[in-house]
C-alpha positions as CSV (number, residue, x, y, z in Angstrom):
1,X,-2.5,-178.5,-15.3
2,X,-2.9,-179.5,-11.7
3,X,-6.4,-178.6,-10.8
4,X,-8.7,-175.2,-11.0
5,X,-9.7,-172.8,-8.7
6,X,-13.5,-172.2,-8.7
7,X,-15.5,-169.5,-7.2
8,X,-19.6,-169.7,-6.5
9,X,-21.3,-166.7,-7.0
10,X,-24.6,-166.1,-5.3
11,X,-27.7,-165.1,-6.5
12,X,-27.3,-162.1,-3.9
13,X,-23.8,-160.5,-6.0
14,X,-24.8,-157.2,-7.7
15,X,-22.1,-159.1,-10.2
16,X,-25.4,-160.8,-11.8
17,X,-27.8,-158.3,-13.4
18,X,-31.4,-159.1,-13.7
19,X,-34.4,-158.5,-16.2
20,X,-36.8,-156.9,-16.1
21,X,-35.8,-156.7,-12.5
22,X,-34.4,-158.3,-9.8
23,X,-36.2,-156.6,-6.8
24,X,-39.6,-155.8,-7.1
25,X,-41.2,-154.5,-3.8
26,X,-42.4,-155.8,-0.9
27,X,-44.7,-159.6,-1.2
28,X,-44.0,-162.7,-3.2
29,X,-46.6,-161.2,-6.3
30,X,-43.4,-159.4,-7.8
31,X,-42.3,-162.7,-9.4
32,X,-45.2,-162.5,-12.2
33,X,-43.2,-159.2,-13.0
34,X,-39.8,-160.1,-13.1
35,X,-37.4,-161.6,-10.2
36,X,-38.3,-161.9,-6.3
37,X,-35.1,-163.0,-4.0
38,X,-36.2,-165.3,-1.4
39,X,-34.4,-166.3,1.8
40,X,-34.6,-169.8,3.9
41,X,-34.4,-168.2,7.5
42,X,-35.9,-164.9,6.9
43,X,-39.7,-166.0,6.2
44,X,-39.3,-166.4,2.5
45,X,-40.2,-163.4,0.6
46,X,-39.6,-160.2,2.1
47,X,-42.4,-158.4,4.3
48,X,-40.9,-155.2,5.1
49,X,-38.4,-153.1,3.5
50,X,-34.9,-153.0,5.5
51,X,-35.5,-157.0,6.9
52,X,-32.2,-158.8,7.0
53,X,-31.9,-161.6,4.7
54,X,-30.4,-164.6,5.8
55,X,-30.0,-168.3,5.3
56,X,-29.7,-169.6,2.4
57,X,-30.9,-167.3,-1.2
58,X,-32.5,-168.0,-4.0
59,X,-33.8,-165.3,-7.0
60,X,-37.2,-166.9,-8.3
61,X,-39.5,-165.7,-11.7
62,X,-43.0,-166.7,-12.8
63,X,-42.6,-164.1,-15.3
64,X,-42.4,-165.5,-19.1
65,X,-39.2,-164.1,-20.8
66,X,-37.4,-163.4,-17.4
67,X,-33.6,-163.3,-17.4
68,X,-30.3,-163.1,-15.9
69,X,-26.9,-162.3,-17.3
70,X,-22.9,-161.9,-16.4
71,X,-19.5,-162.5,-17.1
72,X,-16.5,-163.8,-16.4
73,X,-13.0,-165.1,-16.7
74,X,-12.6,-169.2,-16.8
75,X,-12.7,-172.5,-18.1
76,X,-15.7,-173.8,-17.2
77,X,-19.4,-172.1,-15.8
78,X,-22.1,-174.3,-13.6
79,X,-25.8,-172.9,-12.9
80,X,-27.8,-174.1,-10.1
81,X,-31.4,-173.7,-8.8
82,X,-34.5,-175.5,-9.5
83,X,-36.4,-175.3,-13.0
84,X,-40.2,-176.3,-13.2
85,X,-40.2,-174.9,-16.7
86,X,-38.3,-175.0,-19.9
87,X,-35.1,-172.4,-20.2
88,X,-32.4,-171.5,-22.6
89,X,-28.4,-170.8,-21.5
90,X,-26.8,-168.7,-23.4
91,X,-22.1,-169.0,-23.6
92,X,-20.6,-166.3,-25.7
93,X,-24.2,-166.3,-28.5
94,X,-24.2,-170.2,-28.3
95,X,-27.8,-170.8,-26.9
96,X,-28.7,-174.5,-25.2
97,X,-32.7,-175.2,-24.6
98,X,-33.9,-177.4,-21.8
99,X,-36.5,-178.8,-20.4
100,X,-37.9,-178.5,-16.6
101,X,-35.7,-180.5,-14.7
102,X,-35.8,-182.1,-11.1
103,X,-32.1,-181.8,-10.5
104,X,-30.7,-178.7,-8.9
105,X,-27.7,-178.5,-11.5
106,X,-29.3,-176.4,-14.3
107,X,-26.0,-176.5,-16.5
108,X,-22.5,-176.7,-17.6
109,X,-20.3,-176.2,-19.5
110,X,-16.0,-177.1,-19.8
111,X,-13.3,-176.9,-21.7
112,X,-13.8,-173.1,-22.7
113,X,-10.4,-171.4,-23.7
114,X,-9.4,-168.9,-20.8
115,X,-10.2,-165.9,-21.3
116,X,-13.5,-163.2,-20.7
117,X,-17.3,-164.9,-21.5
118,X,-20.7,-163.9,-21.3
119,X,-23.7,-165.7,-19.8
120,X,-26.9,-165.3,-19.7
121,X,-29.9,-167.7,-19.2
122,X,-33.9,-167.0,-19.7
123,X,-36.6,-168.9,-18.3
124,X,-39.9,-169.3,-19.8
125,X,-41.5,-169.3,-16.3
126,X,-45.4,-168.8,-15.6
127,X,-47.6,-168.9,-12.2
128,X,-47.6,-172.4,-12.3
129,X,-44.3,-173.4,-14.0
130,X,-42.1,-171.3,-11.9
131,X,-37.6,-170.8,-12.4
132,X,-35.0,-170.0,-9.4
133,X,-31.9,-169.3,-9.2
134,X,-29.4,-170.2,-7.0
135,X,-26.2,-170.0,-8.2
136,X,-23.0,-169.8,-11.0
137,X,-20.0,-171.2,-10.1
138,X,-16.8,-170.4,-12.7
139,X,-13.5,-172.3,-12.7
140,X,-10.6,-171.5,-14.1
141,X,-7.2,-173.9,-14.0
142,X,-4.5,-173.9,-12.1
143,X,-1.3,-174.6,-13.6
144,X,1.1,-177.5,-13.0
145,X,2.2,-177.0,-9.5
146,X,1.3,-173.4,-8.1
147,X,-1.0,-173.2,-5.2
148,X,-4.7,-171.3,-5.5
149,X,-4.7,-167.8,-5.2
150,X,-3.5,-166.1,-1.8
151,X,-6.6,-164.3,-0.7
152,X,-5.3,-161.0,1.1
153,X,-8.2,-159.2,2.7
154,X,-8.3,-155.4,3.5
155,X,-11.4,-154.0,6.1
156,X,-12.2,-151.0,4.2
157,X,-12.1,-149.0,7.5
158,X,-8.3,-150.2,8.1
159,X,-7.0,-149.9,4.0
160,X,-4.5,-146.7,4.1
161,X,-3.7,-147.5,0.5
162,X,-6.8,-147.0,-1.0
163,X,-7.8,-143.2,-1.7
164,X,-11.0,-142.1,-0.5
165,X,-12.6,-138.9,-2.2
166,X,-15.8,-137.7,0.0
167,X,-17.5,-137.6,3.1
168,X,-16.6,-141.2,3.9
169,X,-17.6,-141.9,7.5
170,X,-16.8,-145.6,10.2
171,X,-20.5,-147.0,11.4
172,X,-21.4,-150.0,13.3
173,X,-24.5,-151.4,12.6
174,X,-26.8,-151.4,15.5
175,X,-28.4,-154.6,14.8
176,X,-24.8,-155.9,14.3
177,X,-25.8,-157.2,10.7
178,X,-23.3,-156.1,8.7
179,X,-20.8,-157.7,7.2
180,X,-23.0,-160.5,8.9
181,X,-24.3,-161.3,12.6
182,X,-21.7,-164.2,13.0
183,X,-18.7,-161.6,12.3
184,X,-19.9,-158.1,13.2
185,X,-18.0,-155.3,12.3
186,X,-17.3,-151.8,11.8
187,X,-17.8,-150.4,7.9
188,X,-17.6,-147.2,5.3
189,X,-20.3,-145.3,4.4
190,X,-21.1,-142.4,1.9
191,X,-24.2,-140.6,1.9
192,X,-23.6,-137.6,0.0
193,X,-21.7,-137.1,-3.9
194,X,-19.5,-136.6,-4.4
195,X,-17.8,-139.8,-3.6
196,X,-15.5,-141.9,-4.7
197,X,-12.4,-144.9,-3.7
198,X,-9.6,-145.9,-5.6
199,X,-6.6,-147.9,-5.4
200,X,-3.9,-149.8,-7.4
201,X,-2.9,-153.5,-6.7
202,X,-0.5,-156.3,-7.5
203,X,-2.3,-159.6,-8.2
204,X,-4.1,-162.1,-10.5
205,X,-8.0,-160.9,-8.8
206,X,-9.7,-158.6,-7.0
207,X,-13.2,-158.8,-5.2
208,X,-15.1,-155.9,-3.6
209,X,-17.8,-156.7,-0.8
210,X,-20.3,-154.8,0.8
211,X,-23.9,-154.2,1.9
212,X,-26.7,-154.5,-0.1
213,X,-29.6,-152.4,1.1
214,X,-33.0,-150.7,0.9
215,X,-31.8,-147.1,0.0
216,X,-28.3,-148.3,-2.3
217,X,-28.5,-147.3,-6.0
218,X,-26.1,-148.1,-8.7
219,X,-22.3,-147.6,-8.9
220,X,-19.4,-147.5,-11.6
221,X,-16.4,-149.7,-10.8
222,X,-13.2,-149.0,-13.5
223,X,-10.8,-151.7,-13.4
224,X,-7.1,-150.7,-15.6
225,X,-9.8,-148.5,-17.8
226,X,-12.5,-150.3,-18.3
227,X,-15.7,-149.1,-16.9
228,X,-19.0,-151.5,-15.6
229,X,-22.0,-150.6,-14.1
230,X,-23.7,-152.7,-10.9
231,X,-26.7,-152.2,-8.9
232,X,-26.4,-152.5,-5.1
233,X,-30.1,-151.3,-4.2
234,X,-33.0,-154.1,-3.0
235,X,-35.4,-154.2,-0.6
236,X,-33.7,-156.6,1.7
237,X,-30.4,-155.3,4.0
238,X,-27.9,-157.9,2.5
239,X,-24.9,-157.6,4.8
240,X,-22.0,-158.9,2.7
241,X,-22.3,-159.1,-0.8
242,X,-19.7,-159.4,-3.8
243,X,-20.4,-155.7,-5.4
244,X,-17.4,-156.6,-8.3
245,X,-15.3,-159.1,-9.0
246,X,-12.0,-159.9,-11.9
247,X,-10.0,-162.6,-12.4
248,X,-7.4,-163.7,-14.5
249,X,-5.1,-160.5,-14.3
250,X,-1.6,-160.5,-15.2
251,X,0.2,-160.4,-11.8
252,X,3.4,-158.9,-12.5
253,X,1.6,-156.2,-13.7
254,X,0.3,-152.7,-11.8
255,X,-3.7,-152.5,-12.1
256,X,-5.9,-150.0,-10.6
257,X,-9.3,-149.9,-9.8
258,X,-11.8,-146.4,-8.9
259,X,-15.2,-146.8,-7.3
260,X,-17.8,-144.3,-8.4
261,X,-21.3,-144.5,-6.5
262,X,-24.6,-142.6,-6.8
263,X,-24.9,-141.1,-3.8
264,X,-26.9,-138.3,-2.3
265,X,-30.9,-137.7,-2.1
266,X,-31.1,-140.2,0.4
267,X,-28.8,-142.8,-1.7
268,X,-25.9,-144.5,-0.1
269,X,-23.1,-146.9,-0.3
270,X,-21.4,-149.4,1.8
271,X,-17.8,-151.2,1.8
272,X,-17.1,-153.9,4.3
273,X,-13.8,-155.5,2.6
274,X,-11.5,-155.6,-0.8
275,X,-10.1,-158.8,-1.1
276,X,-6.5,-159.1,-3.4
277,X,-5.9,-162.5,-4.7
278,X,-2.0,-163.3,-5.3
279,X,0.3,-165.8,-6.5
280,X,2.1,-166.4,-3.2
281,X,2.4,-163.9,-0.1
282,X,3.4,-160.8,-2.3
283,X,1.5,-158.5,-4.0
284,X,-1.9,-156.9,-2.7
285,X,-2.9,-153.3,-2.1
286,X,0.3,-150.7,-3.4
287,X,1.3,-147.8,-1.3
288,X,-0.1,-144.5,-2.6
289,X,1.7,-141.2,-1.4
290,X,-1.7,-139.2,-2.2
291,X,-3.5,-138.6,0.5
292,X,-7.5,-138.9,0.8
293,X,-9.0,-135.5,0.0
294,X,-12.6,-134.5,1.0
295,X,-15.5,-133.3,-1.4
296,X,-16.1,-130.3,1.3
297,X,-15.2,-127.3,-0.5
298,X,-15.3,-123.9,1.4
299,X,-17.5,-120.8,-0.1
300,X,-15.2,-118.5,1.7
301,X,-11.6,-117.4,-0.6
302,X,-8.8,-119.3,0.3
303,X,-5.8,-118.4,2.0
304,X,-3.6,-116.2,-0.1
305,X,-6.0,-115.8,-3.3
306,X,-6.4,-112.7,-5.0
307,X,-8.8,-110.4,-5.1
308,X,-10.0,-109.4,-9.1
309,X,-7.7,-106.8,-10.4
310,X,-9.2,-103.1,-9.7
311,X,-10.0,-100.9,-13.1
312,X,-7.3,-98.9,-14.0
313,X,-7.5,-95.0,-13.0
314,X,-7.6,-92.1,-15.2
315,X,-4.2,-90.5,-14.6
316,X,-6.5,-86.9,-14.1
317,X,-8.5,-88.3,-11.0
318,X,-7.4,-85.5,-9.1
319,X,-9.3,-83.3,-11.4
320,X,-13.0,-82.1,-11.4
321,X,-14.8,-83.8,-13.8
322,X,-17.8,-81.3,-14.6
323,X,-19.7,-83.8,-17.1
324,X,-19.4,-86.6,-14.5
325,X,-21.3,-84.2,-12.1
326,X,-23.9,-83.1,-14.3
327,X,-24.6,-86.8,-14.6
328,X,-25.3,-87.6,-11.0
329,X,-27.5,-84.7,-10.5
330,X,-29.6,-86.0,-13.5
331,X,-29.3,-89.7,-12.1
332,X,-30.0,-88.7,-8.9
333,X,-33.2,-86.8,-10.0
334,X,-34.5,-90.2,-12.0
335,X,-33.6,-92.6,-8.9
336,X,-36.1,-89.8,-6.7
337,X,-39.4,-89.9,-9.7
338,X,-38.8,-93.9,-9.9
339,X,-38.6,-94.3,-6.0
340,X,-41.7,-92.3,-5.9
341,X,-43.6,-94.3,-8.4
342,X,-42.6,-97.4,-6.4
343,X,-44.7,-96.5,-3.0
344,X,-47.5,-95.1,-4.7
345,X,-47.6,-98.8,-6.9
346,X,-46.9,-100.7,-3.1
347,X,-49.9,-98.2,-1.2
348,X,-52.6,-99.3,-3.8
349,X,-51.6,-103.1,-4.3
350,X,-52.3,-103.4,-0.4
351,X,-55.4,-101.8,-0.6
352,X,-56.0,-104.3,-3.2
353,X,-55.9,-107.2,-1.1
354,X,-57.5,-105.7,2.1
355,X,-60.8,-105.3,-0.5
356,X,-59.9,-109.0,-2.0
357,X,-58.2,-111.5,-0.1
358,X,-56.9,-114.2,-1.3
359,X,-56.9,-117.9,0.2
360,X,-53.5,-119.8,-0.4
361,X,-53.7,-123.0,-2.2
362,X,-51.0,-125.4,-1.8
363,X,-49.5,-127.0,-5.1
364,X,-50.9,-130.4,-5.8
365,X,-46.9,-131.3,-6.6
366,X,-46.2,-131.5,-3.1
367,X,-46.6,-134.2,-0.9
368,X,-47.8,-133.3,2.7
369,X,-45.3,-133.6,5.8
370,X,-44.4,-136.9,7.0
371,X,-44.2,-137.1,11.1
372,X,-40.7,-138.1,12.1
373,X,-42.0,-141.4,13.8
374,X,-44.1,-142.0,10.8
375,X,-40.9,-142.0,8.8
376,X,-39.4,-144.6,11.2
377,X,-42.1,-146.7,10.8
378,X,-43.3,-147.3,7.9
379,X,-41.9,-145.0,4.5
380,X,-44.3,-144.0,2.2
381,X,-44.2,-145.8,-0.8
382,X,-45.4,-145.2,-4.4
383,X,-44.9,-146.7,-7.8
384,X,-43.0,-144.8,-10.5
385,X,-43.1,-145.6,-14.5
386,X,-43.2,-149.1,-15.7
387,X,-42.1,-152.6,-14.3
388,X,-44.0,-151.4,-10.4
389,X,-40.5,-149.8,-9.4
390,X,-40.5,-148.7,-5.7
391,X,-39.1,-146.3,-4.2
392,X,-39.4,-144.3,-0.7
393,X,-41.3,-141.0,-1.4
394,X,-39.5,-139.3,1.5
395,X,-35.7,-140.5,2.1
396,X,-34.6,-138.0,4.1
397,X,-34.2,-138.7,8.5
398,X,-35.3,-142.4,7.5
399,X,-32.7,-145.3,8.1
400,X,-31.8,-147.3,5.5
401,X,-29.4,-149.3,6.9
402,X,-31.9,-151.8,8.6
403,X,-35.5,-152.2,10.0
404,X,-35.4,-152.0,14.0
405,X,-37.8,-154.8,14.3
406,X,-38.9,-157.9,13.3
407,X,-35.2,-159.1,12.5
408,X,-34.5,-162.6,12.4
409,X,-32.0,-163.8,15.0
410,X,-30.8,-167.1,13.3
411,X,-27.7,-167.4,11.7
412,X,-26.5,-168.0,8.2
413,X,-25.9,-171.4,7.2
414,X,-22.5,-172.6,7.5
415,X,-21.4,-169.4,8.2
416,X,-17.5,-169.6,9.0
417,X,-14.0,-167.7,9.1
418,X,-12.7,-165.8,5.9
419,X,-10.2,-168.1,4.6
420,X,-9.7,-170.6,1.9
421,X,-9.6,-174.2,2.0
422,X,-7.6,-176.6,-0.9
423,X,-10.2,-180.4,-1.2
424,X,-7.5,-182.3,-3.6
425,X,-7.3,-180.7,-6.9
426,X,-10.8,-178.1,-6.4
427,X,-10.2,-175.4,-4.6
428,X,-14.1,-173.6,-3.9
429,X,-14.8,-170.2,-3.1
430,X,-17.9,-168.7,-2.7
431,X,-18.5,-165.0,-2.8
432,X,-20.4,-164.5,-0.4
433,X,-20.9,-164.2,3.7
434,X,-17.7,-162.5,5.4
435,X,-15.9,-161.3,2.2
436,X,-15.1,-163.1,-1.4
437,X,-13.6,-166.1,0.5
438,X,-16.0,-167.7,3.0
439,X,-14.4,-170.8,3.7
440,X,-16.6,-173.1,2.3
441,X,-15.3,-176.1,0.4
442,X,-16.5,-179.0,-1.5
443,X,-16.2,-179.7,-5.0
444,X,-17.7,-177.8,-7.9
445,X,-21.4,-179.6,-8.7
446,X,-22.4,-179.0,-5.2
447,X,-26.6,-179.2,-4.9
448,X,-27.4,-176.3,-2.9
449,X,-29.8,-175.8,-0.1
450,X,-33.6,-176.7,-0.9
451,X,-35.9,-173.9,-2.6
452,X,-39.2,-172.7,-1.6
453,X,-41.3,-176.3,-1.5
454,X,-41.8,-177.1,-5.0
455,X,-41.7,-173.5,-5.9
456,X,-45.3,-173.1,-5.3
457,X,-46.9,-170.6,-7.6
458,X,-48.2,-167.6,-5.9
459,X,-50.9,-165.8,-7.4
460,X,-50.8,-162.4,-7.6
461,X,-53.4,-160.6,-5.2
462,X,-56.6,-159.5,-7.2
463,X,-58.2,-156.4,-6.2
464,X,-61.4,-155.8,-4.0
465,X,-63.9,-155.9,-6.7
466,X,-62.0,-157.8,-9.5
467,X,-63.1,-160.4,-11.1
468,X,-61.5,-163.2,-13.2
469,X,-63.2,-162.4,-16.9
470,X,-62.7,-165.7,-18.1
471,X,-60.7,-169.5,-16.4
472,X,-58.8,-170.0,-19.6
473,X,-57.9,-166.7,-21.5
474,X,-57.1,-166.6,-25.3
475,X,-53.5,-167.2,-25.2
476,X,-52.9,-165.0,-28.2
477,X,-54.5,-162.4,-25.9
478,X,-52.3,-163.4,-22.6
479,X,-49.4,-163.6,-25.6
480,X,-50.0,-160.0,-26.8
481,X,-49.9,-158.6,-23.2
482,X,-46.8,-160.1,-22.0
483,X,-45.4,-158.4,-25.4
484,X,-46.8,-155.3,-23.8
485,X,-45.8,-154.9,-20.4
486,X,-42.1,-156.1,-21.6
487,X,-41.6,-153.5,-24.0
488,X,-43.5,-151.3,-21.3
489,X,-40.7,-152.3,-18.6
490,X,-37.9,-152.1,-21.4
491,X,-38.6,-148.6,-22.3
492,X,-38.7,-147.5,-18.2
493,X,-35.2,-145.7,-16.8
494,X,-36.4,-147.2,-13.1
495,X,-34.7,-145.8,-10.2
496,X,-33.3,-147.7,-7.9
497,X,-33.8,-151.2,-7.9
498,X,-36.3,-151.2,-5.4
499,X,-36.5,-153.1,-8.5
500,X,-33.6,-153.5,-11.2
C-alpha cells in the first residue's frame, strides 16, 4: 500500500440524508425541528427562498434525536463539525457515544476492510446544547505504486455519450450562479416527466454534480442495477453539489448508470457535470450508438399506420333489406318523441332560474389568483402535514432557479480550478464547488472553517399572545412531547424537502 485517496463530502451533497429533515423553511427556528444549513458569506441562515448559498456550510440541529446517515466504499470515515452536546456514531451497527467536544474532528475511524459501510451519527442536541455538521471525509487505499484516480470531467451540456430521454433544455443562469460565480457556466435542465439520463462507463468511480435548489425534489440514480434514492430540493440555490457518488468499481468492467428525476408540477432538475474516475488516461464515458429520444409524443397517427380494420360486409349488400327499413322508421320516430321531450325539459328549467336565481359560490378548495408580480416576489407559502414541510402553493410562472435580489456577491472560499492535486502519500478531494474534484488539498483531519460563534441557541419565535406556562417544565412532559412530534414527523410522506 502506498497511500489512499480520500474524498470530503459536504454537508451540502444530497449523498447525506437527513432526519427528520434537513431543510426546514425559511429562519434559523427550524433547527428545534430537525436540520437548518447555514452558510459563512450568505448571512447565516437563510432569509428568503432561492438566496444563493455560499462560503463555507455547515447543517446545525437543536432538535433532540436529530440524525444523519450515508454510505460508502473505504478504509477509513472522519466526521467534522462542532458538538456542544453528547452524540452517538454509528459504522456498520457498531455504535460509539461521546461527549460535547471543543475540537472540530467529531470522529474516526481506520482500518475497515474495503468494501460498502454504513454511517450514521445522532445528536442529542437541545436549544442550548446545539450539534453541526460539517463534513465526512472517506479514504480508501491506494495500492503499491499506482497513481490516484484520473478524474475525467464531462459538462453535461457537451456529453454525447450519455442518453437523454425528455425535454432536456441548455440555460445560463442569469445571476451566473451556477455551477458557481467563480466558474459560470451553461447547464441541463428538465422541467417536465418524463425525464430521464443514462450512460455506461469505464472506470473505478463516478460522481454526479448539480444544482441544488428551491423547487428540486427527489431523484432515482441506478448504478449496474442497483437503485438509490436522493433528495436535491432546499430552500437555498446550491450551485454545484455532489447529487451521487461510487467508488471502488471494478475497472475493467462495463458499468452503467440511469438518472430518473421527479419532475413536472413545477419540480425540476439540474446537471452541471459527471465526473469518471480512471486508472490512468483510459476509460471514461463509452460511445452509445442510441441516439437521445424525446418524451414529446404526437396525438396525431403516425406516418404509415393503419387505420382499424372495417366490419366485414354481408355478401347481399346490394339487396333491399326490408327489416333493416322497418327499423329506421321506428328509430327515427323515437329519436323525434325524445328530441321533443328534450326542449320542453330545456324551456321550463330556464324559466326556473329567471323565477330563482342563483348566486355562484366559489369552492373553498381553491386558492384565489396570484398576480404574476406577486409570484415573482414573494411565493405563497403554507405548511403541509407534519415536521412544518414547505412548499410553494403556486409553482407555476415562478423561478426557481434563483432569487433576483438580495444575492451575495462574495465568493466561495478557496474556490479553484477542477483538478486534483497529490500532497505526499494523501491525495484529498472534496465534492464539492466546480465538480467532484475541486482542487483542494491538504491532508485528511483538516479542521474546517469556524461555525456560527459558539453555535448560539436560537430560540424559536413565540407567538403574539403566548406565554411561557412555566421556566422549567416537567421533563417527563417535555420527554413525552418530543416522543410525539417524532413519531408525528416519522409518520409524514413530506413533499419536497423544502424540508427532507
Amino acid at each position: 500500500m502506498d497511500g489512499s485517496w480520500t474524498v470530503s463530502i459536504e454537508d451540502t451533497s444530497s449523498f447525506i440524508s437527513y432526519h427528520p429533515h434537513g431543510d426546514g423553511g425559511v429562519g434559523a427556528q427550524w433547527t428545534s425541528t430537525g436540520w437548518q444549513p447555514w452558510f459563512a458569506d450568505s448571512g447565516g441562515f437563510i432569509s428568503t427562498g432561492g438566496e444563493d448559498g455560499t462560503g463555507s456550510s455547515q447543517h446545525i440541529t437543536a432538535f433532540p434525536g436529530a440524525s444523519l446517515d450515508f454510505q460508502f466504499y473505504g478504509t477509513s470515515v472522519s466526521i467534522y463539525g462542532t458538538a456542544n452536546c453528547s452524540y452517538e456514531v454509528s459504522v456498520d451497527g457498531a455504535s460509539s457515544s461521546f461527549m460535547a467536544t471543543s475540537g472540530s474532528q467529531l470522529f474516526t475511524q481506520d482500518e475497515l476492510p474495503a468494501q460498502m459501510h454504513s454511517v450514521s451519527l445522532t445528536a442529542h442536541a437541545s436549544n442550548t446544547s446545539m450539534f453541526a455538521f460539517d463534513r465526512a471525509d472517506i479514504s480508501r487505499p491506494l495500492l503499491s505504486g499506482s497513481q490516484p484516480p484520473n478524474p475525467q470531467v464531462y459538462r453535461a451540456i457537451n456529453a454525447t455519450n450519455v442518453q437523454y430521454t425528455g425535454m432536456w433544455t441548455v440555460e445560463d443562469d442569469p445571476n451566473h450562479q451556477i455551477p458557481s460565480k467563480a466558474d459560470p457556466a451553461p447547464y441541463y435542465e428538465v422541467a417536465a416527466a418524463p425525464a430521464s439520463l443514462s450512460f455506461a462507463f469505464q472506470g473505478v468511480g463516478v460522481a454526479v454534480n448539480g444544482s441544488r435548489n428551491w423547487g428540486s425534489y427527489t431523484y432515482d440514480v441506478t448504478l449496474d442495477g442497483v437503485t438509490s434514492n436522493y433528495n436535491a430540493s432546499t430552500m437555498w440555490l446550491i450551485g454545484d453539489a455532489l447529487l451521487f457518488y461510487s467508488d471502488g468499481l471494478d475497472s475493467q468492467a462495463t458499468h452503467t448508470v440511469n438518472i430518473t428525476p421527479k419532475v413536472g408540477g413545477g419540480y425540476k432538475f439540474w446537471l452541471n457535470t459527471i465526473t469518471i474516475l480512471t486508472n490512468g488516461t483510459s476509460g471514461g464515458i463509452l460511445s452509445n450508438s442510441t441516439s437521445s429520444t424525446s418524451s414529446l409524443t404526437s396525438s396525431s397517427p403516425t406516418a404509415g399506420a393503419t387505420s382499424p380494420a372495417s366490419p366485414p360486409t354481408s355478401g347481399n349488400s346490394k339487396h333491399t333489406n326490408g327489416g333493416a327499413i322497418a327499423g329506421g322508421i321506428v328509430g327515427g320516430i323515437a329519436a323525434l318523441v325524445l328530441l321533443g321531450g328534450l326542449l320542453a325539459w330545456r324551456c321550463l328549467r330556464k324559466r326556473r332560474a329567471h323565477a330563482f336565481p342563483r348566486n355562484p359560490e366559489s369552492s373553498p378548495f381553491i386558492l384565489p389568483p396570484v398576480s404574476e408580480d406577486a409570484q415573482t416576489t414573494s411565493p405563497a407559502m403554507r405548511a403541509v402535514g407534519a415536521g412544518h414541510v414547505l412548499y410553494p402553493n403556486d409553482r407555476k410562472g415562478v423561478s426557481k432557479l434563483a432569487a433576483n435580489q438580495g444575492r451575495s456577491t462574495r465568493q466561495p472560499e478557496g474556490a479553484t480550478s477542477p483538478s486534483a492535486s497529490t500532497s505526499g502519500t494523501q491525495t484529498t478531494v472534496t465534492a464539492t464547488a466546480s465538480s467532484v474534484v475541486s482542487g483542494q488539498t491538504g491532508s485528511a483531519g483538516s479542521p474546517p472553517t469556524s461555525p456560527p460563534p459558539g453555535l448560539a441557541a436560537t430560540e424559536p419565535t413565540t407567538p403574539s399572545g403566548v406565554t411561557d406556562s412555566a421556566s422549567d417544565p416537567d421533563p417527563n412532559t417535555l420527554d413525552r412531547l418530543i416522543q410525539v412530534i417524532t413519531a408525528h414527523i416519522e409518520r409524514a410522506q413530506p413533499p419536497p424537502e423544502y424540508a427532507e
